[in-house]
C-alpha positions as a Markdown table, in Angstrom:
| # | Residue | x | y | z |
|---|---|---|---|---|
| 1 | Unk | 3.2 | -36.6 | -23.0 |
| 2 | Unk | 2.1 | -37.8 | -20.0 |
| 3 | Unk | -0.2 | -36.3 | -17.5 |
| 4 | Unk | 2.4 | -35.3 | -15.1 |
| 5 | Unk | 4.1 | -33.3 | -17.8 |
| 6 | Unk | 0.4 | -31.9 | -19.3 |
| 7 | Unk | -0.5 | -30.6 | -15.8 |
| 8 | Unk | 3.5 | -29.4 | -14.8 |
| 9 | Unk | 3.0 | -27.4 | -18.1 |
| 10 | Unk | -0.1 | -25.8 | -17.1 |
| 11 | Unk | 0.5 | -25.1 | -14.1 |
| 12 | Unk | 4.0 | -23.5 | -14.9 |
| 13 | Unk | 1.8 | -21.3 | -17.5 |
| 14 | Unk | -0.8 | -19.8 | -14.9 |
| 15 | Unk | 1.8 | -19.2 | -12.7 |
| 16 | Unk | 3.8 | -17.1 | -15.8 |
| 17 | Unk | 1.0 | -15.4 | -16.6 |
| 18 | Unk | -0.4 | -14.4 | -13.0 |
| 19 | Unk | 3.7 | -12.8 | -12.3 |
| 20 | Unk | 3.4 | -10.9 | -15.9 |
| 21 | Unk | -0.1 | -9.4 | -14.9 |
| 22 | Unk | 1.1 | -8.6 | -11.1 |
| 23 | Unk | 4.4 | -6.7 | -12.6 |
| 24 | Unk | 2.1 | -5.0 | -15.4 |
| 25 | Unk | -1.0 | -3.6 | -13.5 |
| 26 | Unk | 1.5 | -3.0 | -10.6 |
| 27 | Unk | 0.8 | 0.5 | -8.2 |
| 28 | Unk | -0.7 | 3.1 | -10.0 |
| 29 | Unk | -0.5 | 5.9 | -7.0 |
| 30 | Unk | 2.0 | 7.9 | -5.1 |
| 31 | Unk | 1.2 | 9.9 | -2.2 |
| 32 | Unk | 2.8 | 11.6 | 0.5 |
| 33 | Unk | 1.1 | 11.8 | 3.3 |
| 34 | Unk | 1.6 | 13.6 | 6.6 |
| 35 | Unk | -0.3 | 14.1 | 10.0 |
| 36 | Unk | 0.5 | 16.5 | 13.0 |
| 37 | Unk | -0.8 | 14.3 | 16.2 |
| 38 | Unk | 0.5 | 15.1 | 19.8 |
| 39 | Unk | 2.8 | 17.9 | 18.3 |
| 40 | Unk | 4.4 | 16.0 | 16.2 |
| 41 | Unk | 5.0 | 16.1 | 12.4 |
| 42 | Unk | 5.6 | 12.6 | 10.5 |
| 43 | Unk | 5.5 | 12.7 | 6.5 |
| 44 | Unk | 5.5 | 9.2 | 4.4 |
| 45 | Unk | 5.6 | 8.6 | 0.7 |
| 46 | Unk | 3.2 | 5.3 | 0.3 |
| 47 | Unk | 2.3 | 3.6 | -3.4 |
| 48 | Unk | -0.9 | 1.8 | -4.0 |
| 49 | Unk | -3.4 | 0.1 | -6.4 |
| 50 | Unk | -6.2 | 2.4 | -5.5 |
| 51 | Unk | -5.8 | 6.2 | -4.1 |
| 52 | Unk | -8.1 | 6.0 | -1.0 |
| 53 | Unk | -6.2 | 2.9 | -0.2 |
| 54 | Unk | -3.0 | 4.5 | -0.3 |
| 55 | Unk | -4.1 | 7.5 | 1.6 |
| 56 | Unk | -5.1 | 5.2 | 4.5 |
| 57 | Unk | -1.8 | 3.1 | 4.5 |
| 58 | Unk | -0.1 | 6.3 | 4.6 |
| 59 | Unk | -1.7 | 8.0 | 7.4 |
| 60 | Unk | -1.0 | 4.3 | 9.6 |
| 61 | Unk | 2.6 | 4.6 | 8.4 |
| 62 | Unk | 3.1 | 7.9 | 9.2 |
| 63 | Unk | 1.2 | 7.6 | 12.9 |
| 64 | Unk | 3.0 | 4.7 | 13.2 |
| 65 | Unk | 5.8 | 7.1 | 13.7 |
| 66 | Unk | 3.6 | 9.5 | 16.1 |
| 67 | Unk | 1.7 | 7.0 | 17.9 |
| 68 | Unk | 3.0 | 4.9 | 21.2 |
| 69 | Unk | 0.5 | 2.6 | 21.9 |
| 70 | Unk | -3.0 | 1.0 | 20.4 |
| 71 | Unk | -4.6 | 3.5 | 21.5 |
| 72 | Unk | -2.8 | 6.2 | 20.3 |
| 73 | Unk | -2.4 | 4.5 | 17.0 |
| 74 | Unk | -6.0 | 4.7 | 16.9 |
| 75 | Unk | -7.2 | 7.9 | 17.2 |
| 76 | Unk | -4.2 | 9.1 | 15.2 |
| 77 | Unk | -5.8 | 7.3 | 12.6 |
| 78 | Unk | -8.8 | 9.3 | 13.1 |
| 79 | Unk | -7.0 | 12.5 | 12.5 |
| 80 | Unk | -7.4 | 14.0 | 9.0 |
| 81 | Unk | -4.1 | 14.3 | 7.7 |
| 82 | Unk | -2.2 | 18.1 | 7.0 |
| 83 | Unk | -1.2 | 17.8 | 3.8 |
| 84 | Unk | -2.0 | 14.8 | 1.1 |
| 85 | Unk | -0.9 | 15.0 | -2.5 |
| 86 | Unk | -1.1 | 12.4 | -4.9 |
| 87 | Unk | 0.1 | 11.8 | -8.2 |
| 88 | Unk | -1.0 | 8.7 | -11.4 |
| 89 | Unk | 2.1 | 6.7 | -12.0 |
């Protein structure tokens, strides 16, 4: 074989192997989360790697939803969230 073919090879390999491990140690929590800012209620289900990190994607999703503006978006963001309940996958 040439080295064309040698490093095609490996390369094809570490790309296998880095999709297998991605699809394997995918998200490991599911949370719903939901925040009451400016009267209004916004709930959303978010998945994630880590459960802080999934907490805090859910309450910018959900204020996303509550929130016109930066600034808004901001100190909804700030606002402990009503209810939060998580689960393991």
């Amino acid at each position: 074989m040439n080295k064309g073919t040698v490093l095609t090879l490996v390369f094809l390999a570490f790309i296998g192997y880095v999709s297998v491990t991605m699809i394997w140690t995918g998200n490991k929590y599911r949370c719903e989360v939901c925040i009451n800012y400016n009267g209004i209620d916004v709930c959303q289900v978010v998945e994630g790697m880590e459960k802080e990190g999934a907490i805090e994607n859910g309450i910018s999703t959900a204020c996303a939803g509550a929130a016109n503006g930066r600034t808004e978006s901001m100190e909804c963001g700030r606002t402990p969230p009503v209810k939060v309940e998580c689960k393991e996958l």
